[in-house]
N, C-alpha and C positions, 0 to 999 in steps of 0.2 A: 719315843717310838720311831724305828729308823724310818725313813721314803722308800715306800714302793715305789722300783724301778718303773717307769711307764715301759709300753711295748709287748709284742707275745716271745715266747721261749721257742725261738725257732732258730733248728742248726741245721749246718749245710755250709757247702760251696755254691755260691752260682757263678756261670763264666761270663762277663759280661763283655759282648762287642764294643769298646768304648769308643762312642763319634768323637771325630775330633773337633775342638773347639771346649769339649766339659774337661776339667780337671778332673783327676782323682778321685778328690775327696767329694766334690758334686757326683761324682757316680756313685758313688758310696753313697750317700745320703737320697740318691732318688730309689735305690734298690732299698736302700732302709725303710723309708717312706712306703715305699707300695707293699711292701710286706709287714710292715708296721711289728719292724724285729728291734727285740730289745737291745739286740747286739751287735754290731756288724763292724767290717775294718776290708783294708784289699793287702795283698799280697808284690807286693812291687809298683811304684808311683808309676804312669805314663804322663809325657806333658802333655798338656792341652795341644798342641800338634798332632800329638802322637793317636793313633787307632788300632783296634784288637785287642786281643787278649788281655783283660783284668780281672783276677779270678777275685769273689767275694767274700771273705767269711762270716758268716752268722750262726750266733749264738757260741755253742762252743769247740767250733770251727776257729775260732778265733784264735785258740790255743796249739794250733798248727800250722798256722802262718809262718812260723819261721822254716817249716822243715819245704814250703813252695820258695819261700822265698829265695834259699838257700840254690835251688836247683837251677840248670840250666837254664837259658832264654832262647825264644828264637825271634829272630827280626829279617823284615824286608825291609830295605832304606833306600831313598834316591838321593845323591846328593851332585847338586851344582855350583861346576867349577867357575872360577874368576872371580868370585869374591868372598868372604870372610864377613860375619856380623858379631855384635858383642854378645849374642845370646850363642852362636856356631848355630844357630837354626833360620829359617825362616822367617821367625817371629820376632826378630831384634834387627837391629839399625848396621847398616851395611857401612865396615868402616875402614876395609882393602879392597882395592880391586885390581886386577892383574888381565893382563890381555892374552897371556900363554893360556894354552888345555893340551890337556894329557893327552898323549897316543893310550890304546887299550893295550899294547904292551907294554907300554910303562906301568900300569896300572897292575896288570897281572905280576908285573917282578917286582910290585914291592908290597904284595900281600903276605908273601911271608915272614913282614916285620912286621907284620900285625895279627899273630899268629902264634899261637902258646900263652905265655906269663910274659906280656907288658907293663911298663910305667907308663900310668896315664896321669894327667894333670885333668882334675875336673871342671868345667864350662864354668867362669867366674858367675852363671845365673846358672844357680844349683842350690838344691836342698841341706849341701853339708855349714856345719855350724862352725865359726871363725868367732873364737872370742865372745860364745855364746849366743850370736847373731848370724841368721841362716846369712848365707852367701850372695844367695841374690837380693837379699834388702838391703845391704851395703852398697852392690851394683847397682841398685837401680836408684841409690841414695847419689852418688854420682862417684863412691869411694872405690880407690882399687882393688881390686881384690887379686891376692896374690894364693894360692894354693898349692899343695905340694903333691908331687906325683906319687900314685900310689899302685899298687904293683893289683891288676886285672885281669883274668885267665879267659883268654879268648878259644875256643874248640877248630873254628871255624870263619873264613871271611873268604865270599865268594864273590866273582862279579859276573854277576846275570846277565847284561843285557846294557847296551851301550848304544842309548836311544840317538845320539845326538852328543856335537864336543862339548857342547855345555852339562850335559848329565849324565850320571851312570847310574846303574839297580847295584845294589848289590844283596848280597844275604850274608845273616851273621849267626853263629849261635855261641853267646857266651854264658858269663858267670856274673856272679854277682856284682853290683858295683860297678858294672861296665856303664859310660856314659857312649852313645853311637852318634851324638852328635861330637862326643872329641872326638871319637873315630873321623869321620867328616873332615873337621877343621886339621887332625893331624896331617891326614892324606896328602890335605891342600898343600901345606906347608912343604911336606918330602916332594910332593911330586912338582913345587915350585910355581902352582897354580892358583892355590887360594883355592877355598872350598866351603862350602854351607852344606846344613842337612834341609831340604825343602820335602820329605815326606816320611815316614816312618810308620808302622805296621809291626807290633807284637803278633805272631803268629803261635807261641809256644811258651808256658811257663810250667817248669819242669813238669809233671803228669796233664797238665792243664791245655788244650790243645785249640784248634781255631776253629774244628771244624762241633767243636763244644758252646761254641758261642753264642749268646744269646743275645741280640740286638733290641735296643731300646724299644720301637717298636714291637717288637714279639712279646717283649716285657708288658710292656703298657697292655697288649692285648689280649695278654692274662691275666693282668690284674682288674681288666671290665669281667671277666669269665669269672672270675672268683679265687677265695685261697688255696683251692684244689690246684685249680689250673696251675697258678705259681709257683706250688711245692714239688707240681711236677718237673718244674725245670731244675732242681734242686740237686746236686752230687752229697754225697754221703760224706761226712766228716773225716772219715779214713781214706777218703779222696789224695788227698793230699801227705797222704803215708806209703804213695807206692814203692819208692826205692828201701821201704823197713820190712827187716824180720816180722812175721807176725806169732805169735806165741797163743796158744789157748789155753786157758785155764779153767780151773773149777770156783765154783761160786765161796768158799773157803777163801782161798788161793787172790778172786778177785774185791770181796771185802779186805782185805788187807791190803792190795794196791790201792784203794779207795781211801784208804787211813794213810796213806803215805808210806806204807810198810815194805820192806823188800818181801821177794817169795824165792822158796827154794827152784832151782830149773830140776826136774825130775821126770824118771817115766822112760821109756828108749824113744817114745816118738819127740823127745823133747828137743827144739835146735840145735848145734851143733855151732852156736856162734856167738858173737860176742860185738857189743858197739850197741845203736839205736834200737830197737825194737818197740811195736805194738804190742798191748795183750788185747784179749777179747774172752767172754765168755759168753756162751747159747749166741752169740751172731754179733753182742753189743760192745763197743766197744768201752773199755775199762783204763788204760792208761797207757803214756808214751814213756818208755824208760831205758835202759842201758843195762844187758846183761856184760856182767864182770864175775866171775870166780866161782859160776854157778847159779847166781843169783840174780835175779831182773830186781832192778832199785827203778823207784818211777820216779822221772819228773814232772808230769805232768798227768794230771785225773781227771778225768770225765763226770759230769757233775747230770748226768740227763738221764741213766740207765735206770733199767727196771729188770731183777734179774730173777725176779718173780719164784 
């Protein structure tokens, strides 16, 4: 007889304000915890430095993680000049130090190399995997870690505010994969200063925005109020499908994306398009798929509806 999953069947997005000092995966697991959801995961790592925006998914929310993931970022970042650590953040051991700092003109003419599709080299204390072994457990084993640069689609890098020679604001919005602490350390390096990232602030994950945020606090004081309370803070599954086609269908039409079945696109109100696409039928959502040649092919189904 299989295990009943423990936990309730509860889906949704929540945004969570993430304080700095919790990782990730501890945010995840305390949002789990107070909802006491069978499912959950987040939608792009921050480091325990890092604060703001971490969108949550639960239940079968889950199953759209990639398409946040995928989307833009937005960031606020301070970084201070004169020295270099092995982590490029705050949080690791300072191992250059330089007595030069930047003019803010310097700094503004060399933001357009960092700008469009760069090579970056990821922060040797990073998540990607070397030899089946994450990168920062090597680093912190004391082994070097050598990584290779990999091409990063930056939108945007701006510099705000120029508090001080020792620090700059700036804003970024990129792509996937961008690390803003190599941002940081690269700067250092061009503008022949040395450079650390000492603050960082997600502001934006593609539909997912800051002013959506729900701080630890707010949480916890929903969860004394009850599961109502909670669910109210909750975005809808299709949250995280803004930039897709959405398609409506007939209860016909969505038991067969439910089987994994393609459907015909028909009818004159039917799109006019082709690539990612939503369906939905009476308001529910039914499956994320790819019309081609006519036809929505689903990859992915929704396993919660009631289409009565």
């Amino acid at each position: 007889m299989a295990r009943r999953k423990k936990g309730k069947s509860i889906h949704g997005w929540l945004v969570l304000d993430k304080p700095r000092g919790m990782t990730s995966t501890q945010a995840v697991g305390l949002v789990r915890r107070l909802l006491e959801a069978r499912k959950a995961g987040h939608a792009g790592t921050l480091d325990p430095l890092a604060t703001g925006v971490l969108p949550i998914a639960l239940g079968e929310a889950t199953k759209t993680v990639p398409y946040a993931v995928d989307g833009t970022k937005h960031y606020r970042f301070t970084v201070r000049w004169g020295a270099e650590s092995d982590t490029d953040d705050a949080e690791g051991r300072i191992v250059r130090t330089s007595a030069t700092r930047p003019e803010p003109a310097a700094i503004l003419a060399l933001l357009p190399q960092f700008t469009g599709e760069i090579l970056q080299v990821p922060p040797a204390f990073s998540a990607i995997k070397v030899d089946g072994a994450r990168a920062y457990d090597l680093a912190r084993s004391g082994e070097t870690v050598e990584l290779e640069a990999r091409p990063v689609h930056i939108d945007s890098l701006e510099l705000v505010d120029f508090p001080d020679r020792d620090t700059s604001l700036f804003e970024a919005r990129c792509g996937k994969g961008t690390y803003v602490r190599a941002l940081a350390r690269d700067m250092g390096r061009i503008l022949g200063c040395l450079g650390h990232l000492i603050e960082l602030r997600r502001t934006r994950v593609s539909p997912f925005e800051e002013a959506q945020a729900v701080s630890v606090a707010a949480l916890e004081t929903a969860a004394e109020q009850g599961e109502d309370a909670l669910l109210r803070l909750l975005l809808p599954v299709e949250a995280a499908l803004h930039d897709l086609a959405v398609l409506n269908v007939g209860q016909n039409d969505a038991a067969r994306l439910l089987r994994g079945q393609s459907v015909l696109i028909r009818g004159r109100d039917a799109p006019h398009v082709t690539g990612p696409t939503y369906a939905t039928c009476k308001g529910h959502l039914i499956a994320v798929g790819r019309i081609e040649k006519g036809e929505l092919h689903p990859i992915r189904v929704f396993n919660f509806n009631d289409l009565g």
